[in-house]
C-alpha positions as CSV (number, residue, x, y, z in Angstrom):
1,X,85.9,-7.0,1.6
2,X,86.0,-8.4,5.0
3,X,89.2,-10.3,5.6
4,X,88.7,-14.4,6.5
5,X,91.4,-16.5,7.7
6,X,90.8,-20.4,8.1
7,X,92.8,-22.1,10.9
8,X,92.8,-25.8,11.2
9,X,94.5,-26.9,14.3
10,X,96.1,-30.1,14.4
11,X,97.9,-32.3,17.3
12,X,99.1,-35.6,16.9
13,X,97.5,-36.8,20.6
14,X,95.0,-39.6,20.0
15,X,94.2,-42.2,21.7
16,X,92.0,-43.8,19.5
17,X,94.1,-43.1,15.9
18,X,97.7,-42.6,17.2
19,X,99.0,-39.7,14.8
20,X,95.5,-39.2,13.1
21,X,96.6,-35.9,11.1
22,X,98.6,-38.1,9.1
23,X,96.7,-41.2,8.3
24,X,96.9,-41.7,4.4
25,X,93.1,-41.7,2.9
26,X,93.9,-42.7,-0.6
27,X,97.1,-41.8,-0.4
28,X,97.2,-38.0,1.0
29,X,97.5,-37.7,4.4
30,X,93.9,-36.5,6.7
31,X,95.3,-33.0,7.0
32,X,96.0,-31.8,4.0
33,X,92.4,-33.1,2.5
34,X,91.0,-30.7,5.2
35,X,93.1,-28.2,3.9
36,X,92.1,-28.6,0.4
37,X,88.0,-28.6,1.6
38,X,89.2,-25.1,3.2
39,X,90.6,-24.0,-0.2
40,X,87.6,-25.0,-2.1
41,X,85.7,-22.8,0.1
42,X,87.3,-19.9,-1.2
43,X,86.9,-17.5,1.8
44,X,90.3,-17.1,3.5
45,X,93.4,-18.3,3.5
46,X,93.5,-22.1,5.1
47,X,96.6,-22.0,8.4
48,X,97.4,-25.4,9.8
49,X,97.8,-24.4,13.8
50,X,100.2,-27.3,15.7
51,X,102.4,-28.3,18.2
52,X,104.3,-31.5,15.7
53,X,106.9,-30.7,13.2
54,X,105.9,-33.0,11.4
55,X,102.8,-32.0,10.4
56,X,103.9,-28.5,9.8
57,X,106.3,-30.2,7.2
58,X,103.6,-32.1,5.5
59,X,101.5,-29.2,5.5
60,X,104.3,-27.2,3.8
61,X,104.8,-30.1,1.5
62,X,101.2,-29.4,0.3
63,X,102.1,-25.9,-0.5
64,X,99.7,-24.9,2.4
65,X,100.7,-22.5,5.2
66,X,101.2,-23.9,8.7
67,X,102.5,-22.7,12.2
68,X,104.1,-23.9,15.2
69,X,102.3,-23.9,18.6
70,X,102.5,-24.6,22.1
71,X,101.8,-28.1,22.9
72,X,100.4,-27.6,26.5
73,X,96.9,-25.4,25.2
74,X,93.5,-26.8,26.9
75,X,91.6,-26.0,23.7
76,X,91.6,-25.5,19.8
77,X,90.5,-22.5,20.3
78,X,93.7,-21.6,22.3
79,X,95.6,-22.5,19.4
80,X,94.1,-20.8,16.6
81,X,94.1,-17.7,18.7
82,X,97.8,-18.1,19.5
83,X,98.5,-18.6,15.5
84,X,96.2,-15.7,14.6
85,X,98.4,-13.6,16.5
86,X,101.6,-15.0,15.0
87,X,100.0,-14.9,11.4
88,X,98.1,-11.9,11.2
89,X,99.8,-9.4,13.8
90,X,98.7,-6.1,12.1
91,X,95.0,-7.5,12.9
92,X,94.1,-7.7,9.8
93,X,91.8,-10.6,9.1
94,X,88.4,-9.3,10.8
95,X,87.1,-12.8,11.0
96,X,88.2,-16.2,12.0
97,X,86.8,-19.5,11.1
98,X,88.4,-22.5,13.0
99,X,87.6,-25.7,11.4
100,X,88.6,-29.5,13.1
101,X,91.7,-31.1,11.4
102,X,89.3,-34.1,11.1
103,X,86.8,-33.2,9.1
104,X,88.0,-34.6,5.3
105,X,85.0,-34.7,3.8
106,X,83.5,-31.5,4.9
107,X,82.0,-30.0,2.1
108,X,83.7,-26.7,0.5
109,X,80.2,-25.2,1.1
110,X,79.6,-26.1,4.2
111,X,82.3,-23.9,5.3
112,X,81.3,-20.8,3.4
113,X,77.9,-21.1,5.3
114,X,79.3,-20.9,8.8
115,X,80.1,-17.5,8.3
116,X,76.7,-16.7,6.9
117,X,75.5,-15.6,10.5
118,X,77.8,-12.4,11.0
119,X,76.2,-10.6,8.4
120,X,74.1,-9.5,11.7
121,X,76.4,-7.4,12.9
122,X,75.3,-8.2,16.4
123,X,76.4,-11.9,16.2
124,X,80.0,-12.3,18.1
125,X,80.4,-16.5,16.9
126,X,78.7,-18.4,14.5
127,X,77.8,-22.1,14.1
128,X,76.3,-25.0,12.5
129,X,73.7,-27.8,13.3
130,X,71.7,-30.0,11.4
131,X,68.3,-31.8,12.6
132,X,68.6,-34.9,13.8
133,X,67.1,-38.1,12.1
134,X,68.8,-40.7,13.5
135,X,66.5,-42.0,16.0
136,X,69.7,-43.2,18.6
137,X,71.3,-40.0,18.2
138,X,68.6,-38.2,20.4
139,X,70.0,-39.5,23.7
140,X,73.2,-39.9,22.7
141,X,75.6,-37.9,24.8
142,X,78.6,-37.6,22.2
143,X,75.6,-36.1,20.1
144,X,75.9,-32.3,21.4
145,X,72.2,-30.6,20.8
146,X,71.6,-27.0,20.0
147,X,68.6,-25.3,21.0
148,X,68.1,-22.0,19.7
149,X,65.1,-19.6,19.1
150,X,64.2,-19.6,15.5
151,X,65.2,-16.2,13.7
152,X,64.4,-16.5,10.2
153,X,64.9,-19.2,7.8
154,X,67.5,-21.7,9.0
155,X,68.6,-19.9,11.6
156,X,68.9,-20.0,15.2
157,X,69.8,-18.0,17.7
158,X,71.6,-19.9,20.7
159,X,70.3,-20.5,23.8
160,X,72.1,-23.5,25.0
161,X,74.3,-26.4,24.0
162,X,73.9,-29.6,26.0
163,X,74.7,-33.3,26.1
164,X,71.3,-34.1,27.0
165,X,68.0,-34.9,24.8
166,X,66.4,-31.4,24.7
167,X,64.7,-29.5,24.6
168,X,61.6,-31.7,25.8
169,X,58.8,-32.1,24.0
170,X,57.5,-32.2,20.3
171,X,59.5,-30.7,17.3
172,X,63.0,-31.1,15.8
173,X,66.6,-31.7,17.7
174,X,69.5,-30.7,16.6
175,X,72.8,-31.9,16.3
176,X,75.6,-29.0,16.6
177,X,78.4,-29.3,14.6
178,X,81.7,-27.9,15.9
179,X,83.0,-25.4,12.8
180,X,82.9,-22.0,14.4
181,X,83.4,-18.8,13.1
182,X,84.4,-15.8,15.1
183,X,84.7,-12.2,14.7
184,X,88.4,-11.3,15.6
185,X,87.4,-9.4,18.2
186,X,85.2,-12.1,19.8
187,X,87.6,-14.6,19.4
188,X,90.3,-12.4,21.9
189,X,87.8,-11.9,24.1
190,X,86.3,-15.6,24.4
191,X,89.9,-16.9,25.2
192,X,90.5,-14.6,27.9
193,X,87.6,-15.6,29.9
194,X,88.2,-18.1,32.3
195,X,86.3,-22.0,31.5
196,X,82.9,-21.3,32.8
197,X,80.5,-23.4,35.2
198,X,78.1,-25.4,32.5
199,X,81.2,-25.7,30.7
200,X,83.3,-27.4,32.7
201,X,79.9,-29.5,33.8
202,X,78.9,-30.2,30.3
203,X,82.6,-30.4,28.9
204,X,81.5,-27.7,26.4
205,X,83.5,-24.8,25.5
206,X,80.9,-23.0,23.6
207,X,78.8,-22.6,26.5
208,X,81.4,-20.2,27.9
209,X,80.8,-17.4,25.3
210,X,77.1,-17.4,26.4
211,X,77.6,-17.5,30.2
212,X,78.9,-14.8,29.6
213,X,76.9,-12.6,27.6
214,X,78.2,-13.3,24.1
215,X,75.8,-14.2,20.8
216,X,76.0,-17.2,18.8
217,X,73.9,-18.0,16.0
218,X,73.5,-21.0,14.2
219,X,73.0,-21.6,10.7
220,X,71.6,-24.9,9.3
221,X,72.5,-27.1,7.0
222,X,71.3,-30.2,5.6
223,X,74.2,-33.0,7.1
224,X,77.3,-33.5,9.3
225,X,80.8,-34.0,8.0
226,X,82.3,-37.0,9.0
227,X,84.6,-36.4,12.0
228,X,87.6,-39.4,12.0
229,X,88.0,-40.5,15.5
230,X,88.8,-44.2,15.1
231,X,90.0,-46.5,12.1
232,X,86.5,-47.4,11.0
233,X,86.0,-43.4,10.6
234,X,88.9,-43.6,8.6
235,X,87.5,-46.3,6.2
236,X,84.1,-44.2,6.0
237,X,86.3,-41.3,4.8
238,X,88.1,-43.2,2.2
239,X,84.6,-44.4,0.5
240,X,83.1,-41.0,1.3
241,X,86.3,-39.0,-0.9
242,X,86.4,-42.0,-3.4
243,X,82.6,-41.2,-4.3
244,X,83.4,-37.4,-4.0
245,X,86.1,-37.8,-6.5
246,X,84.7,-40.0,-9.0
């Protein structure tokens, strides 16, 4: 069986929710419910990757596995690399699935699909969107699209990732969510490459593994998880696990 390993990295920088790992909802804090959606998954091992002792000790607490990192890495996907090499030196997990410390309520399944895309052994990264049917979203910049080619059912391969409403014209946009899934071997090479031109103009780092020749496909799937950027997020996520638990 191919080998998984789930990181989750987590700082505590936020300027919206100060210390936002470890905000209580319901009484546990936001990490360790993303670590338990990662467990339900039943895929890989879940790692916590961060820079604060502190959440490495609550992480522990949880009976989860979590490791240190540099504070001063631009991206997550800096940091999961760095604690894939300081978990897994022998290179044996073959893929890597890096999901956002602040996604509670992502659904266990959700996760197993992101990997669905590397059965295609020509796939470096895989991804997730969802069509959008919020009417606002469309032109929302914090809304990243994902336009892709269709490849078969609920697939797409990537084309482009923007910020802008597009592609123009009839049919359905989508909404990229940001749970990747890398081969190992993509992973390495994606974080040596230096940040890219439409990256750095459309403040997206995925857009630097296709400048530069890699593949991404996207699955779909039917919603997004709830990312918690601000103490109404929080509230959401509170109702959201309280009707998930009941």
């Amino acid at each position: 069986m191919t080998q998984t390993l789930i990181l989750i990295p987590a700082r505590m920088a936020s300027t919206r929710l100060p210390g936002k790992p470890l905000a209580l909802i319901n009484g546990l804090p936001m990490i360790c419910h993303v670590v338990d959606r990662a467990r339900e998954a039943e895929i890989g091992e879940p790692v916590v990757a961060t820079d604060s002792q502190g959440i490495l000790e609550v992480v522990e607490s949880h009976g989860a596995k979590a490791v240190m990192t540099r504070e001063d890495h631009e991206s997550g996907s800096d940091r999961i690399w760095e604690a894939v090499e300081a978990i897994d030196p022998n290179a044996e997990a073959e893929i890597i699935i890096n999901v956002q410390g602040d996604l509670p309520t992502i659904e266990a399944q959700v996760i197993r699909q992101s990997v669905l895309p590397l059965e295609n052994s020509e796939v470096d990264i895989a991804t997730l969107a969802t069509e959008i049917t919020v009417e606002e979203e469309r032109t929302n910049p914090n809304v990243v699209k994902a336009i892709g080619t269709p490849i078969g059912e609920n697939r797409l391969r990537a084309l482009y990732f923007s910020r802008a409403t597009a592609p123009h014209g009839n049919g359905p946009l989508y909404h990229h969510i940001g749970l990747y899934a890398y081969r190992r071997s993509a992973l390495e090479k994606f974080v040596s490459l230096p940040p890219s031109t439409l990256e750095q103009r459309e403040k997206l780092e995925q857009l630097r593994a296709l400048e530069n020749g890699m593949r991404i496909d996207i699955q779909l799937v039917d919603s997004v998880p709830l990312g918690v950027d601000t103490p109404e997020d929080l509230g959401r996520a509170q109702r959201v696990l309280s009707e998930m638990n009941s």
